[in-house]
C-alpha positions in Angstrom: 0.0 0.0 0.0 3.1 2.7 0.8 4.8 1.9 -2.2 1.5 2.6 -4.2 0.5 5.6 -2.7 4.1 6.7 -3.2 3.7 5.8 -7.3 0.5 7.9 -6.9 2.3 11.0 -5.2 5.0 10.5 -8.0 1.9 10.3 -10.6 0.6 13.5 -8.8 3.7 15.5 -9.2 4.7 14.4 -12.8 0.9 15.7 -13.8 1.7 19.1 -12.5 5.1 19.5 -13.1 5.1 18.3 -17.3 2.6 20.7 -19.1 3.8 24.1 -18.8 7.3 22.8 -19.2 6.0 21.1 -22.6 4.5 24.0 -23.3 7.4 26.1 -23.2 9.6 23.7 -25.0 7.6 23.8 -28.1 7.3 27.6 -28.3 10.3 29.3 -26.6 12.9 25.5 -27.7 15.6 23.6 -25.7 16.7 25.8 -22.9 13.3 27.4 -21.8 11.9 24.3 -22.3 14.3 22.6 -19.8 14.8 26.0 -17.6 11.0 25.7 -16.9 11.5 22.3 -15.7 14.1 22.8 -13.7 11.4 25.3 -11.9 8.7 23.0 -11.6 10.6 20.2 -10.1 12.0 23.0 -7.3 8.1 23.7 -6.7 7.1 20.5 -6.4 9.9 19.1 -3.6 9.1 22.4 -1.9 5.0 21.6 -2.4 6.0 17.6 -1.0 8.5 18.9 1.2 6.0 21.9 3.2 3.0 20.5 1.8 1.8 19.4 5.6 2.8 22.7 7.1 1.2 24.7 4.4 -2.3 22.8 5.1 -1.8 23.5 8.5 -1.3 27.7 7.9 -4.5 27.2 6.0 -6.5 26.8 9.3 -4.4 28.9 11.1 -3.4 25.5 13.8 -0.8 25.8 16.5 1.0 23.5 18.0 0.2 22.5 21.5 1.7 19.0 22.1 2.7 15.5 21.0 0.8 12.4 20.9 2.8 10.5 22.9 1.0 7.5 24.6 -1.5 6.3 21.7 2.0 6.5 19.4 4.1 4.5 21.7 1.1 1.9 21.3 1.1 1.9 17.7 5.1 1.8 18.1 5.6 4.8 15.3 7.6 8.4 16.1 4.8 10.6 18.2 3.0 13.3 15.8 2.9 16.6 16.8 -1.1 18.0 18.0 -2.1 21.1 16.5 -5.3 23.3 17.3 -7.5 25.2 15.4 -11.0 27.1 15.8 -13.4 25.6 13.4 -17.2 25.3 14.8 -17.3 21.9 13.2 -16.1 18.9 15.3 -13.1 18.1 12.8 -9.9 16.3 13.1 -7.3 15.3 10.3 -3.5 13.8 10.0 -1.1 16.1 7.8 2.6 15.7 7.0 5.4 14.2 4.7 8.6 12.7 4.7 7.7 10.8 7.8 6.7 13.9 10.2 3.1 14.2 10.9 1.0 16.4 12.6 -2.5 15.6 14.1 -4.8 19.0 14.2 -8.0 19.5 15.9 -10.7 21.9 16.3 -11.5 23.6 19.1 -15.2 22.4 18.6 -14.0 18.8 18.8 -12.0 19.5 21.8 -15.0 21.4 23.7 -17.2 18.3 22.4 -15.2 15.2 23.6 -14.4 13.7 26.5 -10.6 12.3 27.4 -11.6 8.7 26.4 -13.3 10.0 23.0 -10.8 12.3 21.9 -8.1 9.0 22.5 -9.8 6.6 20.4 -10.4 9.7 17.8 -6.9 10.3 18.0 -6.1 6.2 17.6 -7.7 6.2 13.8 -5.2 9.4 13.2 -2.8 7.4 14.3 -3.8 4.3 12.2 -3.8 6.4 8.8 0.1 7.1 10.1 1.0 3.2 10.7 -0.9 2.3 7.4 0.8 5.2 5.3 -2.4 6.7 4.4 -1.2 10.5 5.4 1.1 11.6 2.9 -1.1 10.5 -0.1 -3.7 12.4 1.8 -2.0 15.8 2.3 -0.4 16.0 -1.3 -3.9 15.5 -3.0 -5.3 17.8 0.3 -3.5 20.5 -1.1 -3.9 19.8 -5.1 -7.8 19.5 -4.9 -8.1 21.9 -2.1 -6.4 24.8 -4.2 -8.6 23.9 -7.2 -11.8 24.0 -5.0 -10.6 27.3 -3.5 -11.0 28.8 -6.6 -14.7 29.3 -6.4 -14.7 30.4 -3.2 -12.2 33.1 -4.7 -14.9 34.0 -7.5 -17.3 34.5 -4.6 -15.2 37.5 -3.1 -14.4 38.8 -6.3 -18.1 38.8 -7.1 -18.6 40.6 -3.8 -15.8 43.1 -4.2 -17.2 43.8 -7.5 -20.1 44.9 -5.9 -22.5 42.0 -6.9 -24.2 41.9 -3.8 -24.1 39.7 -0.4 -23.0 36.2 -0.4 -26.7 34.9 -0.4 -27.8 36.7 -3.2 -28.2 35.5 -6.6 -25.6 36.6 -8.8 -22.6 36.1 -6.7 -23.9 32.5 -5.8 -24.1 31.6 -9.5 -20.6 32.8 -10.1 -19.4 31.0 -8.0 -21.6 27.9 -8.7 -20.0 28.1 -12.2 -16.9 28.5 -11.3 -17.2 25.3 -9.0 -18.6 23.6 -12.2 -15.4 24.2 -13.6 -12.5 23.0 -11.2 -15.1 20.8 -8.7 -14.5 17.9 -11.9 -10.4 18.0 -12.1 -10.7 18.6 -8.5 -12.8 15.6 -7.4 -11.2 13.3 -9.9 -7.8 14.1 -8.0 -9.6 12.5 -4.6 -11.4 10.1 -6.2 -8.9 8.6 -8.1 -6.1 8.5 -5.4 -8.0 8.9 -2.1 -9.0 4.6 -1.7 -12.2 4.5 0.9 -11.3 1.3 2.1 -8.2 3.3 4.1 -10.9 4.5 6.8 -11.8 0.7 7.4 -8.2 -0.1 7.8 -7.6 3.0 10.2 -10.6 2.1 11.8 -9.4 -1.6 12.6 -6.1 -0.4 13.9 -8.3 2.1 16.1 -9.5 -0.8 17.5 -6.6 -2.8 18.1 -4.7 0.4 20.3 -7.9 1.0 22.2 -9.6 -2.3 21.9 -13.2 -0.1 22.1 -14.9 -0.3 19.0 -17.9 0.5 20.5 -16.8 4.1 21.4 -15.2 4.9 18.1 -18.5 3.8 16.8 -20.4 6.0 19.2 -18.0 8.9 18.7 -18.1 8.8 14.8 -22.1 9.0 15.4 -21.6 12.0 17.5 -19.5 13.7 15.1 -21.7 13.2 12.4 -24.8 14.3 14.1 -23.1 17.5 15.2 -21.8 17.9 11.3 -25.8 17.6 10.1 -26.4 19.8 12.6 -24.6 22.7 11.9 -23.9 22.8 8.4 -20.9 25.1 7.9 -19.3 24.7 4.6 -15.5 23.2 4.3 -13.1 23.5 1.1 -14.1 20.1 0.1 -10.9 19.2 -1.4 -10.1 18.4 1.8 -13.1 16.3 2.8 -11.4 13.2 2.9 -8.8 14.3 5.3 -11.6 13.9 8.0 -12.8 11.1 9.6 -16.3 11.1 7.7 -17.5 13.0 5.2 -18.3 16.2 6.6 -20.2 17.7 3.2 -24.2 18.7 2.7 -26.1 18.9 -0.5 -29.0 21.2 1.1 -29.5 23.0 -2.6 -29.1 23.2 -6.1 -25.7 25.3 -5.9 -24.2 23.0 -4.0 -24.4 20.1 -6.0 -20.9 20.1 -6.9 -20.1 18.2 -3.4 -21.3 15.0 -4.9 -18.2 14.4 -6.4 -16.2 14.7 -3.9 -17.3 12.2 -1.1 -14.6 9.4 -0.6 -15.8 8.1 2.9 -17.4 4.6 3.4 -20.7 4.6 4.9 -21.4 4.8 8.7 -23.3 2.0 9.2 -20.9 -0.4 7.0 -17.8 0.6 9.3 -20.2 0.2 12.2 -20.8 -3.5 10.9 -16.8 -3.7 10.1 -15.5 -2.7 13.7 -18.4 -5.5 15.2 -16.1 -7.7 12.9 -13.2 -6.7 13.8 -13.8 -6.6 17.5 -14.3 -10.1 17.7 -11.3 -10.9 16.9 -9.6 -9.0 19.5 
């Protein structure tokens, strides 16, 4: 599984990286053509290489502490734990090159007890041990830019004096301009992201805490507080969380189909009853 998520990350890279290059080359010849590529490699080792920390900037996390205890469990280095205010219960495992760092909201921290917040913590550290993270926060930060650009047309539709955010021309701005990067976007997640990694970080969950019940019973909670308040995410990130955290409530926001990569509740529900027998 690491050694095919790393030929995706490659895959990922070569995408970007080869275009504008080739582009150059047949216009400007030989030496612009390799100049240019020269460039693009540079951008994407710094993207790999700061790709984690850039994600975290994007929700303006700090760090706080380590996870030392459930890490020493899993026997893998302890990640760093990052908060951030969000008024979504949300939690998500960034980092490359074999640092990681765990960041959660403060709504998820306000909302959880000690016990919930370990076994929450336990499937973060499960997508670590089964090298799920990298893959994760390379094509977090490829479809997330792409799906930020609507939300960019939105404030340029604003600034441009259009209107408030509810009204109806801004909104269709920016539902177009979702219509045109929500397809590259999503394709990204779906065609990388596998959903069978949250069943495998699920199982090893179990096996550090040996509660399935509660990481059933916290997953519920989370997702009942998520249908509750319905505060929009960049959903290039979606599957970064531990379920998926987007809502079609209208026509403009039909886009979000695409980009739902999480199993079902009630099938990882039926998985960890599985797995839990066997512990």
């Amino acid at each position: 599984m690491l050694i095919n998520n790393q030929v995706k990350i490659i895959f990922l890279f070569v995408l970007f990286s080869i275009p504008v290059p080739a582009i150059v080359f047949l216009i400007f010849g030989d030496i612009a053509g390799g100049i240019s590529l020269l460039v693009f490699l540079f951008l994407s080792y710094i993207l790999y290489r700061y790709s984690g920390k850039i994600l975290l900037r994007w929700y303006r996390a700090e760090k706080v502490a380590s996870l030392e205890n459930i890490s020493k469990k899993a026997e893998i280095s302890p990640p760093d734990m990052y908060l951030f205010d969000h008024p979504l219960p949300l939690i998500f495992t960034v980092g490359t090159g074999g640092r990681y760092a765990v960041a959660l909201s403060s709504e998820a921290m306000d909302m959880f007890d000690k016990s919930e917040l370990e076994i929450l913590f336990a499937h973060e550290i499960g997508h670590i041990k089964n090298g799920d993270v990298q893959l994760n926060t390379i094509v977090a930060l490829f479809a997330g830019s792409f799906a930020a650009v609507s939300t960019l047309a939105l404030w340029g539709a604003l600034f441009m004096g259009f209107g408030q955010n509810y009204d109806p021309a801004p909104r269709f701005i920016r539902f177009f301009s979702m219509g045109l990067v929500a397809p590259p976007a999503a394709l990204v997640a779906q065609l990388l992201v596998a959903c069978s990694r949250e069943h495998v970080a699920d199982e090893t969950a179990v096996e550090l805490t040996g509660n399935s019940q509660m990481l059933v019973e916290s997953l519920e909670r989370l997702k009942h507080q998520v249908d509750l308040n319905q505060v929009g995410v960049n959903p290039g990130h979606a599957h970064m969380f531990p379920l998926n955290v987007l809502h079609v409530t209208e026509l403009y926001d039909i886009h979000l189909l695409l980009f739902n990569t999480h199993p079902s509740l009630e099938s990882r529900s039926n998985r960890l009853k599985e797995a839990s027998k066997k512990i």
